[in-house]
C-alpha positions in Angstrom: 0.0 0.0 0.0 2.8 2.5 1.0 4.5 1.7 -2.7 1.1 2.0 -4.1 0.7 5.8 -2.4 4.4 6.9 -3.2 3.8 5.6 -7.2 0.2 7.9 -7.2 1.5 10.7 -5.4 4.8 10.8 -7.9 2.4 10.7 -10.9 0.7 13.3 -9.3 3.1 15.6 -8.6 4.3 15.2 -11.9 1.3 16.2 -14.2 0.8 19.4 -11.8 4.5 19.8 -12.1 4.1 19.5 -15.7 1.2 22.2 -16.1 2.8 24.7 -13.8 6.2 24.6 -15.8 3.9 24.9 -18.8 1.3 27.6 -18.2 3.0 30.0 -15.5 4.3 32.5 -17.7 1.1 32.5 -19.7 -1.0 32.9 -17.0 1.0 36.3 -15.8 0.8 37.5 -18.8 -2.8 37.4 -19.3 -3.1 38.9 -15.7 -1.9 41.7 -17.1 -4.1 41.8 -20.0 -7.5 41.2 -17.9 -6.4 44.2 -15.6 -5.9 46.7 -18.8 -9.6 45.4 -20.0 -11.4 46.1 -16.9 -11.7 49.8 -17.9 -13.5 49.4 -21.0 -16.8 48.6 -20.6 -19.4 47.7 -23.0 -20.3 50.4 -25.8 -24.1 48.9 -25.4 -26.5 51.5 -24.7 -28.1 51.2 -20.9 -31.2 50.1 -21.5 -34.3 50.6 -18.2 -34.6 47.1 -16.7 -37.7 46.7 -15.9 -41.1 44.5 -16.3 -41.5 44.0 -20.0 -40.2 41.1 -21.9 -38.1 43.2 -24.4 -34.6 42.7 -24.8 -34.8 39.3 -23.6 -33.7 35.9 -25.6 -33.1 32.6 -24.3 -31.7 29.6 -26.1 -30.9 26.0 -25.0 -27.6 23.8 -25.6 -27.1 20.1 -26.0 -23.7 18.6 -25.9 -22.4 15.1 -26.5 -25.3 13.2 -27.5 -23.1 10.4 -28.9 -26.3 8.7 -31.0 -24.9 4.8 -30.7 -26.0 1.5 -32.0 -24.4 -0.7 -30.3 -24.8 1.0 -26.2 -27.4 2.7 -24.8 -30.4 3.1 -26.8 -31.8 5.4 -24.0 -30.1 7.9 -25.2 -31.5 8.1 -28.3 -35.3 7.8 -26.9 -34.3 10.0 -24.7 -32.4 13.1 -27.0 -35.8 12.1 -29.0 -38.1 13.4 -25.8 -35.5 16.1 -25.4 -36.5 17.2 -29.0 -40.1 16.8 -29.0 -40.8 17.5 -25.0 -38.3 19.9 -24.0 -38.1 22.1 -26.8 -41.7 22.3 -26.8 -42.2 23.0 -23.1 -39.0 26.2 -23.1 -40.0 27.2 -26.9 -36.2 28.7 -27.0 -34.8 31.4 -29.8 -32.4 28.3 -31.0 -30.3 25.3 -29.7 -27.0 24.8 -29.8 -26.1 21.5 -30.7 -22.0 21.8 -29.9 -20.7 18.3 -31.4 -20.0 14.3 -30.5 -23.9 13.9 -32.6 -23.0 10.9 -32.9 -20.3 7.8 -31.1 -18.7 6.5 -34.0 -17.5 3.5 -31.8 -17.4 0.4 -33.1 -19.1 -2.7 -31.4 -15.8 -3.8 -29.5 -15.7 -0.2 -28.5 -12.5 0.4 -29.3 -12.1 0.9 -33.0 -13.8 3.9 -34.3 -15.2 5.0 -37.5 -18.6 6.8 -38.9 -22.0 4.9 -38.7 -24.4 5.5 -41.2 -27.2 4.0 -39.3 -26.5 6.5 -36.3 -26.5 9.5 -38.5 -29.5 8.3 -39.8 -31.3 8.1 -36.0 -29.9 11.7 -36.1 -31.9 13.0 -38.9 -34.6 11.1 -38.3 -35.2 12.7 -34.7 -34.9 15.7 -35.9 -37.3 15.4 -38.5 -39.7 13.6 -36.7 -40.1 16.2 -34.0 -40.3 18.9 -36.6 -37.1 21.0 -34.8 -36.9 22.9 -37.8 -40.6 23.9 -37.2 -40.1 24.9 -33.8 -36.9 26.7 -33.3 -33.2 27.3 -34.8 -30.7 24.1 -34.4 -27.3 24.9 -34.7 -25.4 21.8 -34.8 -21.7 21.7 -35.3 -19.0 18.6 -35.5 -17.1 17.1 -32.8 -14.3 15.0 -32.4 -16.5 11.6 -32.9 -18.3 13.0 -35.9 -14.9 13.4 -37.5 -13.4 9.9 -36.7 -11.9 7.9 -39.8 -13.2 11.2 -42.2 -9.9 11.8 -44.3 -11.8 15.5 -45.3 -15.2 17.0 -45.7 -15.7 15.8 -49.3 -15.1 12.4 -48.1 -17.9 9.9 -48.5 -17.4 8.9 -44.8 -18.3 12.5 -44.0 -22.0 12.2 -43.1 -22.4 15.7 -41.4 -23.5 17.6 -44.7 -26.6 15.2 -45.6 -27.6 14.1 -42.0 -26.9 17.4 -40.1 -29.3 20.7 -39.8 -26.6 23.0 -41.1 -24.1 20.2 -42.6 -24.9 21.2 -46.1 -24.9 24.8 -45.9 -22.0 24.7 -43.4 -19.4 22.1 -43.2 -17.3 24.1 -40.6 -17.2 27.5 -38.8 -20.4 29.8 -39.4 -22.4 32.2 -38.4 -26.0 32.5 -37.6 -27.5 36.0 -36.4 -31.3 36.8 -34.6 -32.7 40.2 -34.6 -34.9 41.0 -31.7 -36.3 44.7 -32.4 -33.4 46.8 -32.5 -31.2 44.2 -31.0 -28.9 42.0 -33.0 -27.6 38.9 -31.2 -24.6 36.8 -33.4 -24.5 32.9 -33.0 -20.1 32.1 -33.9 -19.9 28.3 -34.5 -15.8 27.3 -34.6 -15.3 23.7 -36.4 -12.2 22.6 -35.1 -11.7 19.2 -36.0 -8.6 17.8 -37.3 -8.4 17.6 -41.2 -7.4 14.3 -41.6 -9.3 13.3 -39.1 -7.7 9.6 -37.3 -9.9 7.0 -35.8 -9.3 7.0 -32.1 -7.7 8.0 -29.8 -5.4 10.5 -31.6 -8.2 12.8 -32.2 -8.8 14.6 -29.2 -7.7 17.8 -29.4 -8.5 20.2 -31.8 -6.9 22.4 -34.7 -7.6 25.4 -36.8 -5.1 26.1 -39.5 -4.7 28.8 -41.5 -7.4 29.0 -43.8 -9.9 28.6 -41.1 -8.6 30.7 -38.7 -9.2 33.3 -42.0 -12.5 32.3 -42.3 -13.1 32.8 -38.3 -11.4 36.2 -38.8 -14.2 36.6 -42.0 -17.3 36.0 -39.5 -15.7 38.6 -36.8 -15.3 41.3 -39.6 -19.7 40.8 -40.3 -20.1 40.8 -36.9 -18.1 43.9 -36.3 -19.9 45.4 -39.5 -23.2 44.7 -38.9 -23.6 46.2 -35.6 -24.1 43.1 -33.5 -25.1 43.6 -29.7 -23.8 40.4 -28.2 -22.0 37.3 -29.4 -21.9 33.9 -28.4 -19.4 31.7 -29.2 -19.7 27.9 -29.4 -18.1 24.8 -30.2 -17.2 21.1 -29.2 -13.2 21.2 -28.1 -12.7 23.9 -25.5 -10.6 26.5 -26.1 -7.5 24.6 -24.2 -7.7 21.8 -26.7 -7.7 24.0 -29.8 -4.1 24.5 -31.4 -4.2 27.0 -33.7 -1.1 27.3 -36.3 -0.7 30.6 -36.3 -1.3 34.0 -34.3 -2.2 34.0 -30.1 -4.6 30.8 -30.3 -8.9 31.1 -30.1 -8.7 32.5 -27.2 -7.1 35.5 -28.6 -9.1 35.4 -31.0 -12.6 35.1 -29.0 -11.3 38.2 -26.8 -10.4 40.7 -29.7 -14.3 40.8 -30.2 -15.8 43.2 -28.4 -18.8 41.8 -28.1 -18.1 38.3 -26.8 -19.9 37.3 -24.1 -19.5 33.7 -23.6 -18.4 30.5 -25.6 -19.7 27.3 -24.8 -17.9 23.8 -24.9 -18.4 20.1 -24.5 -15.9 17.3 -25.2 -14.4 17.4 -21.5 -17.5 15.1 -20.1 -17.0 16.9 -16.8 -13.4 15.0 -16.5 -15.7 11.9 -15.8 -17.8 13.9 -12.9 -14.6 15.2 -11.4 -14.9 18.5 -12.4 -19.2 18.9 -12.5 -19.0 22.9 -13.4 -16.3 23.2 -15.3 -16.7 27.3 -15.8 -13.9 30.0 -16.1 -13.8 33.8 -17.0 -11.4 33.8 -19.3 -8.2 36.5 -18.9 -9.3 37.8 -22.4 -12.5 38.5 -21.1 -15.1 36.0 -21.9 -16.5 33.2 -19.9 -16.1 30.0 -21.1 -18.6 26.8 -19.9 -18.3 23.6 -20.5 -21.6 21.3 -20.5 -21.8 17.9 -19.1 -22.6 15.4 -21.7 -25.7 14.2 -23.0 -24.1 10.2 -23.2 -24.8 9.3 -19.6 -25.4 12.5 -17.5 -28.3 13.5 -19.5 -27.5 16.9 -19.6 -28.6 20.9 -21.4 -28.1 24.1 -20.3 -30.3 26.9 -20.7 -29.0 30.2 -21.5 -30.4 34.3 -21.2 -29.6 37.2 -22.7 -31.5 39.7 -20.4 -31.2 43.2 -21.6 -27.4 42.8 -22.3 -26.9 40.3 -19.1 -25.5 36.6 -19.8 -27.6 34.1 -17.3 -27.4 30.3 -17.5 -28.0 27.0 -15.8 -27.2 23.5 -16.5 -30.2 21.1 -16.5 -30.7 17.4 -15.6 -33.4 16.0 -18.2 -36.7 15.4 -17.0 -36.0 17.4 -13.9 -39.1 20.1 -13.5 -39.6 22.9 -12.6 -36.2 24.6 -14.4 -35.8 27.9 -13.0 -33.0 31.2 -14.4 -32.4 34.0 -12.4 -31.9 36.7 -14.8 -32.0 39.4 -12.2 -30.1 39.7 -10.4 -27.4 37.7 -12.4 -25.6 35.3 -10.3 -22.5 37.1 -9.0 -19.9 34.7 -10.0 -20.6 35.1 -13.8 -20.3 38.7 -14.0 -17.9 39.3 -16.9 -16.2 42.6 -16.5 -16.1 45.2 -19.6 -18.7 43.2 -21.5 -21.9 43.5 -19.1 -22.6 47.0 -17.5 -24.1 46.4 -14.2 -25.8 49.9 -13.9 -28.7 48.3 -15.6 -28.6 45.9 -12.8 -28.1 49.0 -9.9 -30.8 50.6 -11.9 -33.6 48.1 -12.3 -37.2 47.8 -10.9 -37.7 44.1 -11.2 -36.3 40.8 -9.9 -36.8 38.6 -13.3 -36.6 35.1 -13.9 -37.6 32.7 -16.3 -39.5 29.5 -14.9 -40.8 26.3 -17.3 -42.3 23.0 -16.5 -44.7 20.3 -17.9 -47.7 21.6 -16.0 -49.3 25.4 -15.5 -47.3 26.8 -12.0 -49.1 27.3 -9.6 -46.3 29.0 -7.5 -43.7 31.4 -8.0 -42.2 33.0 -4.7 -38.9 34.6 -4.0 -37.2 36.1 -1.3 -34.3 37.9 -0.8 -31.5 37.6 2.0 -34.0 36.5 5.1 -36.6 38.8 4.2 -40.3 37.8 3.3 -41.5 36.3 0.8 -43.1 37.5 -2.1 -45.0 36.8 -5.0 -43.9 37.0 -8.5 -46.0 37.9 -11.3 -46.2 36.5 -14.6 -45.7 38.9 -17.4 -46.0 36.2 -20.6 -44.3 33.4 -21.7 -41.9 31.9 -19.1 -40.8 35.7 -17.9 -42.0 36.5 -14.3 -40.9 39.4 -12.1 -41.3 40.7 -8.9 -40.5 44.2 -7.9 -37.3 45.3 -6.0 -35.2 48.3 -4.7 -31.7 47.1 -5.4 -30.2 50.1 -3.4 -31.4 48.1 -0.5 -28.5 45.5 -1.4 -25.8 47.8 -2.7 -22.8 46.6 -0.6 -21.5 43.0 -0.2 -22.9 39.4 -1.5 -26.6 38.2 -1.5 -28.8 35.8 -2.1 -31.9 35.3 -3.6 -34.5 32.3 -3.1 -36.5 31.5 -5.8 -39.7 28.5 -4.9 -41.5 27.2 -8.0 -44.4 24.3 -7.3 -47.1 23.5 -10.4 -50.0 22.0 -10.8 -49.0 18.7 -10.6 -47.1 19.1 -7.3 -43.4 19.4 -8.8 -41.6 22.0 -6.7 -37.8 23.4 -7.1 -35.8 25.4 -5.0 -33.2 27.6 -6.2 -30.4 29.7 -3.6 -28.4 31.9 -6.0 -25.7 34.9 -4.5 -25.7 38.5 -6.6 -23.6 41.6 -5.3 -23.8 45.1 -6.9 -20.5 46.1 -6.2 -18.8 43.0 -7.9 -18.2 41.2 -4.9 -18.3 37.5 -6.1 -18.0 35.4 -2.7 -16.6 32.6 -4.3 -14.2 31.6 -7.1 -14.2 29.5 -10.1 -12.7 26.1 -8.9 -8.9 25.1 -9.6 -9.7 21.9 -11.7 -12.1 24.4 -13.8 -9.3 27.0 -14.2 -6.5 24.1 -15.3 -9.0 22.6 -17.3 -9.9 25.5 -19.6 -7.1 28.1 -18.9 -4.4 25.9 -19.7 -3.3 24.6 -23.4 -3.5 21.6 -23.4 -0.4 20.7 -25.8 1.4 22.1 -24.1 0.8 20.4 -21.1 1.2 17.2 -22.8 4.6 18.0 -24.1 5.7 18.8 -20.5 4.0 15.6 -19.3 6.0 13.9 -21.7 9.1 15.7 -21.8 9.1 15.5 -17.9 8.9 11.5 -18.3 11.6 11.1 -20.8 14.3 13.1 -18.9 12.9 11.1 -15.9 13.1 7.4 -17.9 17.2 8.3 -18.8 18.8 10.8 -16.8 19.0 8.4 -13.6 20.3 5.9 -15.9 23.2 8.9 -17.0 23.4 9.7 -13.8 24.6 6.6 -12.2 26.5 6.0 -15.1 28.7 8.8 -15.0 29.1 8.8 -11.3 30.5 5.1 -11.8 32.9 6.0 -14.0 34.1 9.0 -11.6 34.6 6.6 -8.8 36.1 4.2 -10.8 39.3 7.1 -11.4 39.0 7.9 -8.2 38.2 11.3 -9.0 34.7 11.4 -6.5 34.6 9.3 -3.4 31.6 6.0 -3.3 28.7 7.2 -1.9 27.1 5.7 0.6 24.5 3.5 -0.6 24.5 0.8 1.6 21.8 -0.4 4.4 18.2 -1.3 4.2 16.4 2.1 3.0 14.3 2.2 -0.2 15.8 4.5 -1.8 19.5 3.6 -1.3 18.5 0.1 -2.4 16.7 0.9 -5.7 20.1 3.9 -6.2 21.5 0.9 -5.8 20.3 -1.8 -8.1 20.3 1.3 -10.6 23.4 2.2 -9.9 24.7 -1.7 -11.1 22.3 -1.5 -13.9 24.2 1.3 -15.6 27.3 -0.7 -15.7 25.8 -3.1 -17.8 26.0 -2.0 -21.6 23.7 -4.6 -22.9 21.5 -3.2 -20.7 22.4 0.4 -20.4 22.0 1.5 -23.5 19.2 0.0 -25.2 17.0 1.5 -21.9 18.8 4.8 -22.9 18.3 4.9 -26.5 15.0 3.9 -26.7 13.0 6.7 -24.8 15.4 9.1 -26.9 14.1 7.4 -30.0 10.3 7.9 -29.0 11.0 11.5 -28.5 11.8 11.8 -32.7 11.2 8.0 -34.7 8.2 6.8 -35.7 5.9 5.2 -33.3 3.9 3.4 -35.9 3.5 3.0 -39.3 -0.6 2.0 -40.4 -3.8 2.6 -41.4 -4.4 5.6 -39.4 -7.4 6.1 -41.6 -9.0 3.7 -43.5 -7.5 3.2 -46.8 -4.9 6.1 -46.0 -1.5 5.0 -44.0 0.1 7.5 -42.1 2.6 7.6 -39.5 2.4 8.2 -36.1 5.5 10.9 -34.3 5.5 12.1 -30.9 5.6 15.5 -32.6 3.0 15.0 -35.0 1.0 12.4 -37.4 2.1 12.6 -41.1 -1.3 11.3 -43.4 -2.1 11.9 -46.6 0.9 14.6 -47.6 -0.4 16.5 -44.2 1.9 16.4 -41.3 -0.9 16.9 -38.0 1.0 18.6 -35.4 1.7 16.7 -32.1 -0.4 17.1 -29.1 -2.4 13.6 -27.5 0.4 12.4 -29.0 2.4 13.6 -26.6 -0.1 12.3 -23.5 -0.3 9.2 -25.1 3.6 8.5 -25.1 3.5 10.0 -21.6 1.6 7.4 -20.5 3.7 4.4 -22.1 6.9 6.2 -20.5 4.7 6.0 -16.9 3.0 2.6 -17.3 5.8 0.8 -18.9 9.2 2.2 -19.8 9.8 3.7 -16.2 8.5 0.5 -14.1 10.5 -1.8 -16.5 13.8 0.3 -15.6 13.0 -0.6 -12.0 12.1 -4.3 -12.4 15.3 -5.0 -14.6 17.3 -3.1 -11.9 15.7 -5.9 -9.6 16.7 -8.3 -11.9 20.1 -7.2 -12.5 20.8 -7.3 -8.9 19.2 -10.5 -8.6 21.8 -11.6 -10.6 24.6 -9.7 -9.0 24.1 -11.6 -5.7 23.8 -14.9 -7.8 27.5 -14.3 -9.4 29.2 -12.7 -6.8 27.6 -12.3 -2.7 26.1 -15.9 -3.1 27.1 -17.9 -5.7 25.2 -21.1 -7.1 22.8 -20.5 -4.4 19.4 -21.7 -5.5 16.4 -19.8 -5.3 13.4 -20.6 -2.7 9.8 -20.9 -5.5 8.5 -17.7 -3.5 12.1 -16.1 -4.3 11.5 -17.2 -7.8 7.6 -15.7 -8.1 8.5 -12.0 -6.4 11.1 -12.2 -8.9 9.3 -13.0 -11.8 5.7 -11.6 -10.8 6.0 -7.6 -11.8 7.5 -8.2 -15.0 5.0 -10.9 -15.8 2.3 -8.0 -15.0 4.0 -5.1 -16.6 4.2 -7.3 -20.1 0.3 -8.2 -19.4 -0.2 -4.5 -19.2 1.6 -4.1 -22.4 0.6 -6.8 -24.2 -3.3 -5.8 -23.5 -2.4 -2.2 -24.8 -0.6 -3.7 -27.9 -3.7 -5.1 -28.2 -5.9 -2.1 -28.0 -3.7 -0.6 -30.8 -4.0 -3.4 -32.9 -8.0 -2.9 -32.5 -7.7 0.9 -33.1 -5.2 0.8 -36.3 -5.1 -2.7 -37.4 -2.9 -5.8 -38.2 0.1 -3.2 -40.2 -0.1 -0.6 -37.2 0.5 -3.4 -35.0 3.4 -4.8 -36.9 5.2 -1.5 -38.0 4.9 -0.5 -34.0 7.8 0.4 -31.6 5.8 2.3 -29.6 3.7 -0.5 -28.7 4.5 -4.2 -30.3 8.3 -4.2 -30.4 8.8 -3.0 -26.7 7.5 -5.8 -25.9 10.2 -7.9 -27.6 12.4 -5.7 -26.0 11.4 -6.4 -23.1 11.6 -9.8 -23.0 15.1 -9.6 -24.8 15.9 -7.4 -22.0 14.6 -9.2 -18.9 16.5 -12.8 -20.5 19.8 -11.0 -20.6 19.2 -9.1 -17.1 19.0 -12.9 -15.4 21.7 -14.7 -17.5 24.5 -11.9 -18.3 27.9 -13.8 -17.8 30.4 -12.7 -15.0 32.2 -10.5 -16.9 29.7 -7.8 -17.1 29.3 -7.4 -13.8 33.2 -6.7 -12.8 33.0 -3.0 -13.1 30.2 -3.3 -10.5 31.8 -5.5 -8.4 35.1 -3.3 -7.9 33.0 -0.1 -6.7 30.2 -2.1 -4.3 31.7 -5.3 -3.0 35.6 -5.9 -3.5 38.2 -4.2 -2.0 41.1 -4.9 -3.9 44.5 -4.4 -2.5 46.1 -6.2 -5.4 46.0 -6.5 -9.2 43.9 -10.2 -8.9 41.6 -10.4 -11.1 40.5 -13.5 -11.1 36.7 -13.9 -10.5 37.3 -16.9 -8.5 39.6 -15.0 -6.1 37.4 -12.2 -6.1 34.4 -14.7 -4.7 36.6 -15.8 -1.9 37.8 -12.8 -0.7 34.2 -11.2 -0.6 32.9 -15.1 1.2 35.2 -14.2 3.6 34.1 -10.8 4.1 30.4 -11.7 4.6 31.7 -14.7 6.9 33.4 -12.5 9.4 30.7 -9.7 9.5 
């Protein structure tokens, strides 16, 4: 168990090591950008907040349906009630649909590659429930959707004919809503890779050049045409979006003045880790990831109240849903886009309040004071009057009780401040989550690991050879401490050159040789590079490439180091402490045991990859296959190497030589006779 802790807390320590080393600078920097920005406020006109339902739009989003075949089918009766229940019931402006439509698993779950039949349950829903009919969809690709699609005019590519705005917009676009005199701009940013590999290097995203133009394009109109407020939205958040040229989408989000907010899936919440994964962005723009539609059954609602970005993330099926739209929850402020006079200013508390049923309740209180009744305007909008000089200093809250006719009741507790007090803060998983690029995080992770998987090795290695001149004095390794032990065993390792070097040269070759050579795509072979994968004359540029040769450096290269050091200096006591001396079976199984797992491990991977990328992929491998057969090669020659080999050793740790005798033999005696008199 203590081994177990020490390994967990190293890997730990490592990937936080990793994304401090990578983001600190950048995260100064941007410090200092969000404090020149807090001056300049929105060049939106103030507009009287009061009881009328002007200047008010709402909008839904939906994130990571992943449509399957082969898992689930809930989810696709489900995203079915969604569209034909939900969307009737909150009647929103439009619905963001921000990628993963559809799995694009196959039935093993581990290959990947486009379903027709799942695009086709798509389509059908959508049709079927008339969404065109009742609102704007704005569906846009993810990851999945872009598995095993070599480019959009591919015939694997079945966005354009099964999508809502496929045809008319294979990648980035624009939609815009006028509302009276106010113009609200819907940015959709495509950022899946072009190739696009089957699993699992296809999880971050890129925009190169000539989208990154076409992005620039859709600001220009937006500048142009006197848009209000812009939302942003898209499947990869903005930390998994390399861009190959200029400051990144972040940058590019934040030059617009009137960004509000952009909104994300792909993360799944970190698998429930990270529930509300939300951020302000330094730039100034928040950005909010949704939990997924697969298995958390998830959409958020979204307000633009009279300039003011509101939201909340909804369970499906769970009735009443309630938004505070004034006061606006005081975390989400977003400084220089949102003027809060209109807030200081207004003569209504308003919120927006759906369910199945006609309410028969709508009550709200602020701070401990009394309750009191909210009255219904039209639609969803109800408002209750309010002096907000009465809560000018400090944090608040506000309680909001719903309860309709069929007895469903909610209870919402939500904080507002006027003078920008926020009482709490994003959370740190959210902030390293979104804030931080991702590639760049990987390439620590996995430069960290490489330096880690050698420079012991070197070390103890060159500190040999500067004993053995007698130019540094032994150090003192010996007695019954972890650490000195596995120093130790390392220590002897390095003096091995069969062994040395190929556990030296092979992490360096994993840092620039090819890691496989297959059918990255179907009918397309590429090859795979830590700093990149080269597919159809276009070279991808590395990034999960780099987490994914992090984690065979972790789970493999790193422990087999430590179990051939064991097994080195199993055979160093064979040759030269106890010579001939048999081995007890349970000797024999602690021995053999951890490299029998670690090739299990390996072997079960190799195995994964052969399912991802096929029979060639798995033959032209040294990332995967052919450590394995180094392994093995390495492991026979750690328990057999001959005598010789371990000389160098043996004159450092256990023979002191007064004489020139070199003789193994004599050597053996002299060290007997030494363990016999101590």
């Amino acid at each position: 168990m203590r081994f177990t802790k020490t390994v967990i807390t190293l890997l730990f320590s490592m990937i936080l090591s990793s994304v401090f080393l990578a983001n600190i600078t950048n995260f100064l920097s941007e410090e200092f950008t969000n404090d020149l920005n807090n001056g300049t406020l929105s060049k939106n006109r103030i507009i009287p907040m009061s009881d009328t339902p002007d200047h008010l739009i709402w909008f839904l989003q939906i994130s990571d349906i992943h449509i399957s075949i082969f898992r689930d089918p809930s989810r696709i009766t489900e995203f079915k009630e969604f569209c034909d229940q939900t969307v009737d019931v909150i009647q929103p402006s439009l619905v963001l649909a921000s990628g993963d439509l559809t799995d694009a698993k196959t039935s093993d779950n581990i290959g990947s590659k486009q379903v027709l039949e799942e695009w086709v349950h798509y389509r059908n829903i959508l049709h079927e429930c008339n969404i065109e009919e009742k609102t704007l969809w704005l569906d846009i690709r993810g990851n999945h959707d872009n598995f095993n699609v070599i480019n959009i005019d591919s015939k694997e590519n079945f966005f354009p004919n099964y999508s809502i705005q496929g045809k008319t917009h294979p990648r980035s676009y624009m939609y815009q809503i006028k509302r009276s005199d106010t113009t609200y701009s819907f940015i959709g940013i495509d950022a899946c890779l072009e190739p696009g590999p089957r699993r699992p290097f296809n999880f971050v995203g890129l925009i190169d050049k000539a989208e990154i133009d076409e992005i620039n394009k859709i600001t220009d109109v937006v500048r142009t045409s006197g848009s209000n407020y812009t939302v942003w939205f898209g499947h990869f958040p903005t930390s998994c979006i390399v861009a190959t040229e200029g400051k990144g989408v972040k940058s590019i989000i934040g030059q617009l003045d009137q960004s509000l907010v952009y909104v994300c899936g792909h993360l799944h919440t970190l698998g429930g880790i990270v529930p509300n994964m939300y951020t302000l962005q330094k730039s100034g723009f928040l950005e909010l990831e949704l939990g997924d539609w697969k298995d958390n059954r998830k959409y958020r609602l979204m307000a633009i109240d009279h300039g003011l970005l509101s939201f909340v993330d909804v369970t499906h099926r769970d009735w009443p849903v309630i938004l505070v739209t004034n006061p606006k929850h005081s975390l989400f402020h977003i400084p220089g886009k949102e003027n809060f006079d209109v807030v200081k200013n207004s003569t209504h508390v308003r919120l927006l309040v759906f369910s199945l049923s006609q309410l028969d309740k709508v009550e709200i209180a602020i701070d401990n004071k009394k309750w009191k009744k909210c009255h219904h305007i039209e639609g969803p909008l109800y408002v209750a009057e309010w002096n907000p000089k009465m809560f000018s200093v400090g944090l608040h809250y506000i309680h909001v009780f719903v309860k309709d006719a069929d007895g469903r009741q909610k209870f919402v507790k939500q904080p507002f401040s006027m003078d920008g007090t926020r009482g709490m803060s994003f959370g740190i998983l959210s902030k390293l989550a979104l804030m931080t690029d991702a590639s760049s995080v990987f390439k620590s992770m996995f430069g960290s690991t490489l330096v880690l998987s050698i420079l012991p090795l070197v070390l103890c290695r060159v500190l040999h050879d500067l004993v053995k001149a007698e130019k540094i004095d032994k150090p003192n390794l010996r007695g019954g401490g972890f650490i000195k032990r596995w120093l130790r065993n390392l220590w002897i390792l390095s003096t091995i050159d069969r062994i040395f070097w190929p556990m030296v040269l092979y992490p360096m070759y994993l840092s620039f040789g090819p890691w496989s050579i297959g059918h990255i795509i179907e009918d397309h072979i590429g090859i795979i590079f830590a700093w990149g994968i080269y597919i159809d004359g276009i070279l991808l540029p590395g990034s999960f490439t780099y987490a994914y040769g992090f984690l065979q450096l972790i789970t493999f290269q790193i422990p087999l180091t430590l179990i051939l050091a064991n097994g080195v200096n199993h055979r160093y006591k064979w040759l030269i402490l106890k010579p001939g001396k048999p081995s007890s079976i349970y000797n024999k199984i602690k021995l053999h045991l951890p490299f029998v797992m670690l090739m299990s491990l390996q072997i079960f991977m190799a195995y994964f990859f052969w399912l991802a990328y096929g029979t060639l992929a798995f033959i032209l491998g040294p990332l995967r296959t052919w450590s394995i057969i180094l392994a093995a090669i390495l492991w026979q020659q750690a328990l057999t190497y001959p005598d010789r080999c371990i000389r160098s050793a043996a004159d450092v740790w256990d023979i002191k030589r007064t004489t020139s005798l070199t003789s193994t033999d004599l050597s053996l005696k002299e060290e007997n006779a030494n363990l016999n008199n101590n």
